[in-house]
C-alpha positions as CSV (number, residue, x, y, z in Angstrom):
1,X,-34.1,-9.8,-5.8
2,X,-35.5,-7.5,-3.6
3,X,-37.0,-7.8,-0.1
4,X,-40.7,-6.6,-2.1
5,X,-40.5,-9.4,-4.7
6,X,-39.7,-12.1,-2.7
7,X,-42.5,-11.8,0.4
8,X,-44.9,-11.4,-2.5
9,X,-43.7,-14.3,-4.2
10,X,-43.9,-16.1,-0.5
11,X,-47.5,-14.5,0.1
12,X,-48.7,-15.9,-3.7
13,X,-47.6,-19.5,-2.9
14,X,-48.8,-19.2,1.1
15,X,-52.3,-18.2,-0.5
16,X,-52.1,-21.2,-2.7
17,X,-51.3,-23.6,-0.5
18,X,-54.1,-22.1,2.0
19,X,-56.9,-22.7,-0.5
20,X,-55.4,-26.4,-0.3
21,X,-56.0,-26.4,2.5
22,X,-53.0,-26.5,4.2
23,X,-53.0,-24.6,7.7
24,X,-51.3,-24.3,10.9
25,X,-49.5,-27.4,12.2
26,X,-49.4,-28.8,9.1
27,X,-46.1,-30.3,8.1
28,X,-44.2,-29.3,4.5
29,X,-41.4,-31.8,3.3
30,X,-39.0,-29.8,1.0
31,X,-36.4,-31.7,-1.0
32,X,-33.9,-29.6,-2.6
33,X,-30.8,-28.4,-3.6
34,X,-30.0,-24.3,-2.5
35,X,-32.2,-22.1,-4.7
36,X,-34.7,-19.0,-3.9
37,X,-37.8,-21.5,-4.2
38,X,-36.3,-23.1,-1.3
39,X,-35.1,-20.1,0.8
40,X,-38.8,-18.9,0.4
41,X,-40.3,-22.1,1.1
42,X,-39.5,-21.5,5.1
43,X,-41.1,-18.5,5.3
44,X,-44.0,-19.8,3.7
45,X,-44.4,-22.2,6.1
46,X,-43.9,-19.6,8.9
47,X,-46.7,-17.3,7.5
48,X,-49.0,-20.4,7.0
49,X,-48.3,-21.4,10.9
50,X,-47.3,-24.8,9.3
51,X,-43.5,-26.8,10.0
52,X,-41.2,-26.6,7.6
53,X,-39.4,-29.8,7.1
54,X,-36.5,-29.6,5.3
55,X,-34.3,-32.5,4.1
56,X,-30.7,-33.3,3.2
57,X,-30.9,-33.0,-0.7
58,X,-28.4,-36.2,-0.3
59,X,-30.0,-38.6,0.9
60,X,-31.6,-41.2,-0.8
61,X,-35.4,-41.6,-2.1
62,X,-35.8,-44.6,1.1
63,X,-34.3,-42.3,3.7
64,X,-36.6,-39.2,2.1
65,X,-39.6,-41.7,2.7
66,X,-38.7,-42.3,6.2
67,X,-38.8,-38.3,7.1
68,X,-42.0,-38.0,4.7
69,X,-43.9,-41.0,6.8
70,X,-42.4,-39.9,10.4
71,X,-42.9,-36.4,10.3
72,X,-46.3,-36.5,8.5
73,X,-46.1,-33.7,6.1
74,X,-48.8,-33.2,4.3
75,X,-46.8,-31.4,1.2
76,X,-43.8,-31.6,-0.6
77,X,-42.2,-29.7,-2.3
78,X,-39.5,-30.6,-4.2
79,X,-36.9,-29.9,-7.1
80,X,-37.6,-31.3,-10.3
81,X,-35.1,-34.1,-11.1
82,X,-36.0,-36.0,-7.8
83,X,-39.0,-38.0,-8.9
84,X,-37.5,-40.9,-6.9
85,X,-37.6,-39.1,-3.5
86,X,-41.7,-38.3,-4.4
87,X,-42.4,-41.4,-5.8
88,X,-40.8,-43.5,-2.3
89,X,-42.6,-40.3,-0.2
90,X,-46.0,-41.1,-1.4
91,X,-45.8,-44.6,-1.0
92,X,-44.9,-44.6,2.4
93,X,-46.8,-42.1,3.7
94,X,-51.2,-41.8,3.6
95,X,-50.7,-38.3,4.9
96,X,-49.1,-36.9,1.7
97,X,-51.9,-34.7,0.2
98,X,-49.9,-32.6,-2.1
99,X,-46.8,-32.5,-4.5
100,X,-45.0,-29.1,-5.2
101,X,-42.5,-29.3,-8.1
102,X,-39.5,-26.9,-8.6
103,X,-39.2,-26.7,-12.0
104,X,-41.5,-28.9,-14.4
105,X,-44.4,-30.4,-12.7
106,X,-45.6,-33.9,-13.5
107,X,-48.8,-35.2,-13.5
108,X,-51.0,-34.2,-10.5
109,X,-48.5,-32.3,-9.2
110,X,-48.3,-28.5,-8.8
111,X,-45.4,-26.0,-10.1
112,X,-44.1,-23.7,-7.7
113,X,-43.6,-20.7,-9.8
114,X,-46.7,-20.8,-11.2
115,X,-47.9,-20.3,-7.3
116,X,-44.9,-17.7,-6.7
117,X,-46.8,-15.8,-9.8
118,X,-50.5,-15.2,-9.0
119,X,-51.3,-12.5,-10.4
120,X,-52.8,-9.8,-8.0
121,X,-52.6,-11.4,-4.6
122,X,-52.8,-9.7,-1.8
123,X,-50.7,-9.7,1.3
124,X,-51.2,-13.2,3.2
125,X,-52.3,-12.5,6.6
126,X,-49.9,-14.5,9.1
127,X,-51.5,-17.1,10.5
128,X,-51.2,-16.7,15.1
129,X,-48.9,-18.7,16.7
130,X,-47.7,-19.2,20.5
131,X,-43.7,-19.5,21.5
132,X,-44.0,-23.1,21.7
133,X,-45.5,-23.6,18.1
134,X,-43.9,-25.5,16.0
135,X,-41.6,-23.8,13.3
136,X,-39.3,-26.4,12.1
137,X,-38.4,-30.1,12.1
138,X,-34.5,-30.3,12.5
139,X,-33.3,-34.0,11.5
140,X,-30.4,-35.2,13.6
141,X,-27.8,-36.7,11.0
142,X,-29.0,-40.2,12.8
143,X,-25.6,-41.2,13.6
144,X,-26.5,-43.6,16.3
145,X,-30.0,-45.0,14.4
146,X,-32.4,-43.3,12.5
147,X,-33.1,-39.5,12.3
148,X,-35.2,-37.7,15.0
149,X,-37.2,-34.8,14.4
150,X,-36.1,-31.8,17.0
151,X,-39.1,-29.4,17.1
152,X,-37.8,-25.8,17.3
153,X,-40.4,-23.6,17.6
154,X,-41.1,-19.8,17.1
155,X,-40.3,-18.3,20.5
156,X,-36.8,-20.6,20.5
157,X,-36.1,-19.5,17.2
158,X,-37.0,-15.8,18.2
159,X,-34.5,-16.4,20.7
160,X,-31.9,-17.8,18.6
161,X,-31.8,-15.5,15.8
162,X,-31.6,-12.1,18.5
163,X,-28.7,-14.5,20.2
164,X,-26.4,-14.8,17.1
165,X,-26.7,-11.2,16.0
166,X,-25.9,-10.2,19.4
167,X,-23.3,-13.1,20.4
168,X,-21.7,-13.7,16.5
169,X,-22.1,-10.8,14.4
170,X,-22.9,-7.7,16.4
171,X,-23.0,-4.8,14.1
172,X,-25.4,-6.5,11.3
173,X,-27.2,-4.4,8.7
174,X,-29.0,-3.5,5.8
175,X,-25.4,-3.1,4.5
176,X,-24.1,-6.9,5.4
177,X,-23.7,-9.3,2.8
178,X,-23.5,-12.9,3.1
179,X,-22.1,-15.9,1.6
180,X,-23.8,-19.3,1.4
181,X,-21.6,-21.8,1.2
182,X,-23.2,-24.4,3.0
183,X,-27.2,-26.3,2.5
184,X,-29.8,-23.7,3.6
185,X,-31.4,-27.1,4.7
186,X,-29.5,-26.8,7.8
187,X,-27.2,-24.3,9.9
188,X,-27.0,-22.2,7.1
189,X,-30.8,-21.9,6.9
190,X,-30.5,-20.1,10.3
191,X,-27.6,-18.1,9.4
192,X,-29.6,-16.8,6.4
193,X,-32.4,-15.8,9.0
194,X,-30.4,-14.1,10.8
195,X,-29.5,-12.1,7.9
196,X,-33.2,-11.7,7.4
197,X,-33.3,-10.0,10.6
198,X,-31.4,-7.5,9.9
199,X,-32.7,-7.2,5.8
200,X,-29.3,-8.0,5.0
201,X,-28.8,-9.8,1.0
202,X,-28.1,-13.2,1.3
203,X,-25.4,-14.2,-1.7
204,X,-26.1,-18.1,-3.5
205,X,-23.7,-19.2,-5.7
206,X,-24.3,-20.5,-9.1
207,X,-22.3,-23.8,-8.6
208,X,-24.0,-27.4,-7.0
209,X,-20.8,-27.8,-5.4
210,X,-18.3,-25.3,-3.6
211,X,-16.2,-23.6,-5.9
212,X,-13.6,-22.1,-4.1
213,X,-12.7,-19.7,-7.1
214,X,-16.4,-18.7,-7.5
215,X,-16.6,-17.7,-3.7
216,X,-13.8,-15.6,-3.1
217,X,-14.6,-13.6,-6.7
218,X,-18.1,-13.7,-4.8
219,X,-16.6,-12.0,-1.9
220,X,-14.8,-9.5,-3.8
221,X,-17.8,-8.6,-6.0
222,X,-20.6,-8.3,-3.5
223,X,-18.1,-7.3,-0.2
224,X,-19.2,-10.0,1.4
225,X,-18.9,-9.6,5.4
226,X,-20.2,-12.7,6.7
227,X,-20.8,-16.1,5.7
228,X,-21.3,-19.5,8.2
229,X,-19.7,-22.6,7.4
230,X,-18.1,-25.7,8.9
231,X,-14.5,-26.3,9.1
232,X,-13.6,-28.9,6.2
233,X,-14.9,-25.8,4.2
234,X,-13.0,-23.2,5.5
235,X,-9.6,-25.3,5.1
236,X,-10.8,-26.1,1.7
237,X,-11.5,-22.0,1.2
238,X,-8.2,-21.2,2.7
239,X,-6.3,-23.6,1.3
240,X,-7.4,-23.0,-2.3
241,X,-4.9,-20.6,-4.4
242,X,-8.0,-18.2,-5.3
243,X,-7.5,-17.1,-1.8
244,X,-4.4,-14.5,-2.5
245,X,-5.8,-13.2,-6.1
246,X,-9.2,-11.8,-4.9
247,X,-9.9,-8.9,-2.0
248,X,-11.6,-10.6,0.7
249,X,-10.7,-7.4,3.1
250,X,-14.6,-7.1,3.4
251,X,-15.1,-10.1,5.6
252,X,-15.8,-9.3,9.5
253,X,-17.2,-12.7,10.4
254,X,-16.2,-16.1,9.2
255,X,-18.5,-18.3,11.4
256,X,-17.7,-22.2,11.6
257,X,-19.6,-24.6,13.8
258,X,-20.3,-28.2,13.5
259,X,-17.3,-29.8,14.4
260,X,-14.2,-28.1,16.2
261,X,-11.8,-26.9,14.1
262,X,-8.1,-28.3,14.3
263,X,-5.4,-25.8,15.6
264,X,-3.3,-26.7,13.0
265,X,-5.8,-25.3,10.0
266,X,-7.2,-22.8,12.5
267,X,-3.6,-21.3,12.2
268,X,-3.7,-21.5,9.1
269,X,-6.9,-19.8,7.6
270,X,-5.9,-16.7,10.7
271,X,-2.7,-16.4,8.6
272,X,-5.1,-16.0,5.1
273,X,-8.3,-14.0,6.3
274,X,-6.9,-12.1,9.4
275,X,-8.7,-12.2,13.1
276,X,-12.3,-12.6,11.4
277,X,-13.0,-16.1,12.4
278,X,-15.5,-16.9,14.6
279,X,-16.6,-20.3,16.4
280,X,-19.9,-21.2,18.2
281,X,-20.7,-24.7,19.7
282,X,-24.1,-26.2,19.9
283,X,-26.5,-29.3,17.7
284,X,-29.4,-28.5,16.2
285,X,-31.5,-29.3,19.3
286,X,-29.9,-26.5,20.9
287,X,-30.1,-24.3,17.2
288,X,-26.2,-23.5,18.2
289,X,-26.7,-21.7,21.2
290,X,-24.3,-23.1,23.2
291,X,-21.0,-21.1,23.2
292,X,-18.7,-18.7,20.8
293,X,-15.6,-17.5,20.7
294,X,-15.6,-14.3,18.9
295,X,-13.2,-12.8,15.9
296,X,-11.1,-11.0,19.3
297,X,-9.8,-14.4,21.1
298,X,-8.7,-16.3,17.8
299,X,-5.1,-15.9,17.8
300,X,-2.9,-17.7,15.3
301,X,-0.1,-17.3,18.0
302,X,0.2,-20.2,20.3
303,X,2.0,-18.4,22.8
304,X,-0.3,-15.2,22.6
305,X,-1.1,-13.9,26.0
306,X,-5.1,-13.8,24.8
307,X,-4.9,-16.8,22.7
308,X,-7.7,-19.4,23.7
309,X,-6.2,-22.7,22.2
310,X,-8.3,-25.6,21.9
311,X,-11.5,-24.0,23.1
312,X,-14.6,-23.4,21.9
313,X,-15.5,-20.3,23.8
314,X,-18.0,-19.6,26.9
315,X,-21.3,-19.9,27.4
316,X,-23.7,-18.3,25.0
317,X,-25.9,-14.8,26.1
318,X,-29.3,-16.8,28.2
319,X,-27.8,-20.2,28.1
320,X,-26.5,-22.0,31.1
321,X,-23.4,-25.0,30.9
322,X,-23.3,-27.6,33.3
323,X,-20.5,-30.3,33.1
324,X,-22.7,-33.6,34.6
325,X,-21.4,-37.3,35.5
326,X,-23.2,-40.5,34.9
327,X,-25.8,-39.9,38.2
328,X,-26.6,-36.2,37.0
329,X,-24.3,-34.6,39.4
330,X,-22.5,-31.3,38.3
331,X,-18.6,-31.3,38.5
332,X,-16.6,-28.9,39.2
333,X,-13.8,-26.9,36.6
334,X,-11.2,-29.3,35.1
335,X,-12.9,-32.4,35.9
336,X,-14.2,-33.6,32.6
337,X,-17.7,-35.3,31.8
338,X,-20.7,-34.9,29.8
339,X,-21.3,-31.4,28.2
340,X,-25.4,-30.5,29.2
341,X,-27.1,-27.4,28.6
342,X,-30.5,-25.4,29.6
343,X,-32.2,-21.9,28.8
344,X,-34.7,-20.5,25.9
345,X,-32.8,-21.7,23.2
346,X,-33.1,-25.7,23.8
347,X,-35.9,-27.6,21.6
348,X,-38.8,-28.8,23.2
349,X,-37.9,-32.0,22.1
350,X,-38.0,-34.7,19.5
351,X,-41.6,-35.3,17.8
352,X,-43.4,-38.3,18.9
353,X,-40.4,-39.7,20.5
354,X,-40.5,-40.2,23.8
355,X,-38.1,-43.0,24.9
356,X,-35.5,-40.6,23.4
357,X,-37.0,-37.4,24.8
358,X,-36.6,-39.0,28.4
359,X,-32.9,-39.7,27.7
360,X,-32.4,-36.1,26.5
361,X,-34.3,-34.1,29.3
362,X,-32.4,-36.2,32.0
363,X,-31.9,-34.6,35.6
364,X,-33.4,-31.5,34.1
365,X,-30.9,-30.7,31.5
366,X,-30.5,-31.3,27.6
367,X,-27.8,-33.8,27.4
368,X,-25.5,-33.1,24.2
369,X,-23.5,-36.4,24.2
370,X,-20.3,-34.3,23.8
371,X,-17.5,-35.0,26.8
372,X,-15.8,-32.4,28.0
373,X,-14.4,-29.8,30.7
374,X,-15.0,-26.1,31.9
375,X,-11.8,-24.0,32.9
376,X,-11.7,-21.9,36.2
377,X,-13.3,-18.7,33.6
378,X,-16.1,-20.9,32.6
379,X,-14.2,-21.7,28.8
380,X,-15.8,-25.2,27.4
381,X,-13.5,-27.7,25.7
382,X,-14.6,-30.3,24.0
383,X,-12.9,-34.3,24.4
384,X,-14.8,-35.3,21.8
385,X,-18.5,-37.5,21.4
386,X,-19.3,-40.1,23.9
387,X,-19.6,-42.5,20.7
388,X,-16.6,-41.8,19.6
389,X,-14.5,-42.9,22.5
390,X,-12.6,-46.2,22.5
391,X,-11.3,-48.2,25.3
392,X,-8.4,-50.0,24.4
393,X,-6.6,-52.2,26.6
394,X,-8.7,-51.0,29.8
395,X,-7.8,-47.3,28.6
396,X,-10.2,-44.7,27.4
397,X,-8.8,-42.9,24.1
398,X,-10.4,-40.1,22.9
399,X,-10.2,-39.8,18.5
400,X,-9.9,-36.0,19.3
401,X,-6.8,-35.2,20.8
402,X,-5.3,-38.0,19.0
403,X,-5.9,-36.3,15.8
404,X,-4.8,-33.4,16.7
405,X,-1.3,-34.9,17.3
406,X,-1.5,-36.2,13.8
407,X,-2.2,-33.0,12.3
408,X,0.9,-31.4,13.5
409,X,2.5,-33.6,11.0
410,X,3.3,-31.2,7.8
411,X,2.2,-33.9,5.2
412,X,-1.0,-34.8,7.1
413,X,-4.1,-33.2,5.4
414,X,-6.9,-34.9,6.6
415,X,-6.8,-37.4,9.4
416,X,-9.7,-39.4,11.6
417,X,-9.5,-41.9,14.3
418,X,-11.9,-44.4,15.0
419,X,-12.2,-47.5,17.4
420,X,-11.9,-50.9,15.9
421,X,-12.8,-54.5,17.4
422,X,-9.5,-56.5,18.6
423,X,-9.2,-59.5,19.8
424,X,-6.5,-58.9,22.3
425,X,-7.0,-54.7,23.1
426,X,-11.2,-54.9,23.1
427,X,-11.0,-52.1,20.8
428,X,-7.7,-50.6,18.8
429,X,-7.4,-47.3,17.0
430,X,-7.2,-46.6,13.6
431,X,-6.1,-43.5,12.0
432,X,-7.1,-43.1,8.5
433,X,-4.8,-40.6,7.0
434,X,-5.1,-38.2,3.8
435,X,-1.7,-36.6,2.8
436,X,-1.0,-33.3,1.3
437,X,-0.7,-33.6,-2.6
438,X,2.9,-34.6,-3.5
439,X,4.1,-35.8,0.1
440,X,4.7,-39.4,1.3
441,X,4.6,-40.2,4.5
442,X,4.8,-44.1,5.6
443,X,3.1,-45.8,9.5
444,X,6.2,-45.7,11.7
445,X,7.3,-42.3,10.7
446,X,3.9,-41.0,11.1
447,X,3.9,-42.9,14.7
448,X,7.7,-41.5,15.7
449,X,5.9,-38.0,15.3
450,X,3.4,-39.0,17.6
451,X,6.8,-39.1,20.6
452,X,6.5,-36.1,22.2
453,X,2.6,-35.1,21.9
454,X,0.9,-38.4,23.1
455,X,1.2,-41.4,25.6
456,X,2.0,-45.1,23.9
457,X,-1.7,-46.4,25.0
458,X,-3.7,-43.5,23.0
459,X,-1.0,-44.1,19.8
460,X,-3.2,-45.6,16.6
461,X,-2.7,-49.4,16.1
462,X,-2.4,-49.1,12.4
463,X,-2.7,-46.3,10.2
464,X,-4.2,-46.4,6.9
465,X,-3.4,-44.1,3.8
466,X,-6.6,-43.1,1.9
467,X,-6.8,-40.4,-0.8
468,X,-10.4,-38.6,0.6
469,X,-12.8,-39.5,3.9
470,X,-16.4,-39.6,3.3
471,X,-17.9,-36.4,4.2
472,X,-21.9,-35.9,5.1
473,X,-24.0,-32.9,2.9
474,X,-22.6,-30.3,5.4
475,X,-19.3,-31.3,5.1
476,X,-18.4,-33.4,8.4
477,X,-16.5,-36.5,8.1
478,X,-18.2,-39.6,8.5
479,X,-17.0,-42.0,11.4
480,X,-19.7,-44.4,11.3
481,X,-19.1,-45.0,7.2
482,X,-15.4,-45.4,7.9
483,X,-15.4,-47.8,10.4
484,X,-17.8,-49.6,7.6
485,X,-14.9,-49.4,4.8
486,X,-12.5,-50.8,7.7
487,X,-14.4,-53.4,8.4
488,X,-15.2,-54.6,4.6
489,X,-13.3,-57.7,3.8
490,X,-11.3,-55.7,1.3
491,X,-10.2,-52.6,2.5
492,X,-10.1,-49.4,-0.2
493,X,-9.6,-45.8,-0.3
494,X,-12.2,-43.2,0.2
């Protein structure tokens, strides 16, 4: 499609939604899976000065009815098939006006593409909006309660999407093409922007779920340069035998945030795809501006001279780090505390929230919940989430490094460590382990490994052998769901 078509697709459904009555401020829920209604759906509500409220197409029809109610959208647009997720929206929420199907519209409700395809429309006229607009309702993943709603507005985005073309992919053009392999719901969404930016053609797979076949014989067909992803999908990509029988010599940037990557498949997919890897730190409250370490200090080479091992790079161009303890003060390098942030690309906070807004914006910075340490040079390393930190025995044990150790371990595919409730410790850890196909591997040689990388107090109590761990839309692993299956009375695989 070209960059003609779809704005005047996106000006026929703005003027549609207009003569609704739909405006400036005005929220749009959209529930969906990755499609071109959905890419366009953001920039419609950009031109209509509205926030564009985009959902996790996972979730269930209750959970869609909570963001529908709390954010207040006065649309929805949606793709055909999830009737449930409508149905639950409108009855929770009075300020629901309007229902936008994708696909075959039911009764009352409008069809998109008949909107996309008014005839004769003219050019929508932008509606004027201020940096601190609203653009966009990011849901947190509600890990610690239900979702919030971080605002990001136009000037923050303006600043993000100039950020990541200068600090990730410098050298983006017309020519770039990129790879979606993640939910445009989310961090991908704002890779595709930046994309936008520079009128480079986004690429969308045909398949629901990753193919790893059909995205490397993407790559070779459309030279794909770029693409943004997390790491469970870059082990999966680099993993996958596809790899080594299509040309992915094209690619210049293989972006991964969400979640550090671990050193051992880090190695590993610098081996496949060559120095093009590239990792940037920050939540969606911050958009991901937080730091990066570029394609040039990724070394597969431990012992490299420029290699920058367990890292996550320095602070991003405009953004500022500060390493705070529990009274706000800012520590100095090597000591290690909670990982806060300020500058233009931090939300202006969560909508209508202002117990958690106060807890955020504490001694004048956003505070991540990350724990972690600068070095002398001002590189950020991460411990791991406050949440996720266990004290067992009077010790603090942080998952992170634990894993790590456990990953070193050649049968070991997957690993996570969680916290569990003991009687005699407080709180014991639990490794849940998933092995390479065709390996065995039983406790107390996984534990032996464990001899010369960690102290006794941070080993695992028990480890567990499950064939997958639950994963989110985006491809993160789950804590809070494990320590559920640990805790059911009968314990089963993923």
């Amino acid at each position: 499609m070209s960059w003609h078509e779809i704005n005047t697709r996106v000006d026929s459904v703005a003027h549609g939604l207009s003569r609704l009555g739909v405006g400036k401020g005005d929220r749009i829920l959209v529930h969906s899976r990755n499609n071109i209604a959905l890419f366009e759906s953001a920039w419609v509500a950009f031109k209509l000065g509205a926030v564009w409220v985009p959902t996790n197409c996972r979730i269930t029809a209750t959970e869609a009815a909570y963001l529908g109610e709390s954010s207040g959208a006065k649309v929805m647009i949606y793709e055909a098939g999830f009737d449930a997720h409508v149905d639950a929206v409108r009855a929770a929420s009075a300020a629901l006006k309007h229902v936008v199907a994708i696909g075959k519209a039911r009764v009352g409700e409008l069809e998109y593409e008949v909107l996309a395809r008014q005839m004769n429309a003219p050019p929508f006229a932008a509606a004027d909006v201020d940096r601190d607009d609203p653009l966009w309702f990011f849901y947190t993943s509600g890990t610690t309660g239900r979702p919030k709603a971080g605002v990001l507005t136009h000037g923050q985005m303006a600043f993000v999407l100039t950020n990541h073309i200068a600090d990730l992919m410098p050298g983006l053009t017309h020519e770039s093409r990129s790879l979606v392999v993640a939910p445009l719901s989310h961090g991908a969404g704002i890779h595709a922007m930046v994309n936008v930016a520079r009128a480079a053609a986004s690429v969308l797979p045909a398949s629901e779920k990753l193919d790893a076949e059909e995205a490397w014989a993407l790559v070779e067909k459309y030279r794909v340069d770029n693409m943004f992803t997390v790491p469970t999908i870059v082990k999966m990509l680099t993993e996958h035998e596809s790899v080594s029988r299509y040309d992915h010599s094209s690619l210049k940037y293989v972006i991964y945030a969400g979640a550090p990557m671990y050193r051992e498949d880090q190695k590993h997919a610098l081996r496949t795809l060559g120095n093009v890897l590239v990792q940037y730190y920050g939540l969606g409250e911050v958009t991901g501006n937080i730091t990066v370490l570029p394609a040039s200090l990724h070394r597969a080479d431990d012992d490299s001279a420029d290699a920058r091992v367990g890292t996550c790079g320095y602070a991003r161009t405009g953004m500022e780090i500060g390493i705070l303890d529990d009274e706000g003060h800012r520590l100095s390098a090597g000591a290690s505390g909670e990982i806060c942030v300020r500058g233009p690309a931090v939300f202006i906070g969560y909508y209508n929230n202002p117990e958690a807004n106060a807890k955020a914006f504490k001694y004048g910075w956003f505070h991540t919940g990350d724990l972690g340490h600068l070095d002398e040079e001002g590189f950020l390393y991460i411990t791991g989430r406050s949440s996720d930190m266990y004290i067992s025995g009077g010790s603090n044990v942080y998952p992170r490094e634990v894993e790590e150790a456990i990953l070193t371990h050649k049968a070991v595919q997957e690993v996570a460590v969680v916290g569990m409730p003991d009687a005699k410790w407080g709180e014991i850890g639990v490794a849940v382990v998933v092995l390479r196909e065709g390996w065995a591997l039983e406790e107390e040689a996984l534990l032996a490994h464990l001899e010369p990388y960690l102290a006794r107090y941070k080993w695992p109590k028990r480890c567990v052998f499950w064939d997958a761990l639950p994963k989110s839309a985006y491809g993160k692993i789950v804590k809070k769901d494990i320590k559920l299956m640990l805790a059911a009375p009968q314990e089963t695989a993923a």
